[in-house]
C-alpha positions as CSV (number, residue, x, y, z in Angstrom):
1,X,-6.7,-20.2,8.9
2,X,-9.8,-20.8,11.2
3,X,-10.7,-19.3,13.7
4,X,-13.3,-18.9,16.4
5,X,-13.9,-15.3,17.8
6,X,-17.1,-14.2,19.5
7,X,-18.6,-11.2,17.5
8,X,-22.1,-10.3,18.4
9,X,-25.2,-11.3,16.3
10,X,-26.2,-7.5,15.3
11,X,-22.8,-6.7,13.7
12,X,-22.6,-9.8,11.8
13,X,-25.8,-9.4,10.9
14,X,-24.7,-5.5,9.3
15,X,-21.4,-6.8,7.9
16,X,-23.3,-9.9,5.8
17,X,-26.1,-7.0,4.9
18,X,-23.2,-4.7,3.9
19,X,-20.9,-7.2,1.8
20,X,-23.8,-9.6,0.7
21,X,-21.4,-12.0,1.3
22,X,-23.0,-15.8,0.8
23,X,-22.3,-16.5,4.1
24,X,-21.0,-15.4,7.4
25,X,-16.9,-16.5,6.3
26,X,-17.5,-14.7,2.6
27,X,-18.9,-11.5,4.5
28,X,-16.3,-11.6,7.1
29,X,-13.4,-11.8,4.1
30,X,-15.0,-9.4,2.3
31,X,-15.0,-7.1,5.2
32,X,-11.5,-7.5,6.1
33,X,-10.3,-7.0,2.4
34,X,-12.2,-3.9,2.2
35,X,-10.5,-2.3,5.4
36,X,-7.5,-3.8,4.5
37,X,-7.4,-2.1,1.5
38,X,-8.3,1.2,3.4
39,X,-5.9,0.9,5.9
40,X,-3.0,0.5,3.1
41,X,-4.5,3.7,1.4
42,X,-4.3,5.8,4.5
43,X,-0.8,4.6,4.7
44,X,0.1,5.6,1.2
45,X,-1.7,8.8,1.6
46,X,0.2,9.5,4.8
47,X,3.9,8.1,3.5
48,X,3.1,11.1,0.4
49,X,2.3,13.9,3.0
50,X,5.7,13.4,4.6
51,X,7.9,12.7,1.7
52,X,5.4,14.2,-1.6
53,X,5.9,13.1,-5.4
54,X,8.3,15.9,-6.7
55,X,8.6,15.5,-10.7
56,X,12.1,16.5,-12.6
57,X,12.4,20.0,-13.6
58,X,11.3,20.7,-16.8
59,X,9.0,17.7,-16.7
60,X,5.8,17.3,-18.9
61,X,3.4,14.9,-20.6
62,X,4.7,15.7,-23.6
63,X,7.7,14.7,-23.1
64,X,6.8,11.6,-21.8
65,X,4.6,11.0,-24.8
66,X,7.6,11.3,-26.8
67,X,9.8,9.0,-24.6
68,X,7.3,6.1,-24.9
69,X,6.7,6.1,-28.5
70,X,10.7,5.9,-28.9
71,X,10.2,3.1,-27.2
72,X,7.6,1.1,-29.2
């Protein structure tokens, strides 16, 4: 997609420092990925705060170790 957006000279100047992206475009992807793939993190985080990983009774590694060399 292109785009035109007016971001001042300092912060592009910071994010191209940050990423080292080989130019302004590659920096500003870079950027984005990288909160992008914060942002879903923070999500995942929160979704497991309100509804938490609760294992099967009896569970342990073991036991999985067993189950998965059945398997092979």
């Amino acid at each position: 997609m292109k785009v035109t957006a007016l971001i001042p000279d300092d912060i592009i100047a910071d994010v191209t420092r940050f990423t080292r992206g080989k130019n302004t475009t590659d920096s500003l992807i870079k950027a984005l990925e990288e909160w992008l793939y914060t942002k879903r993190v923070e999500e995942l985080n929160n979704e497991l705060k309100r509804n938490p990983v609760e294992f099967i009774e009896g569970f342990s590694a073991e036991q999985v170790r067993k189950l998965n060399n059945t398997l092979t």
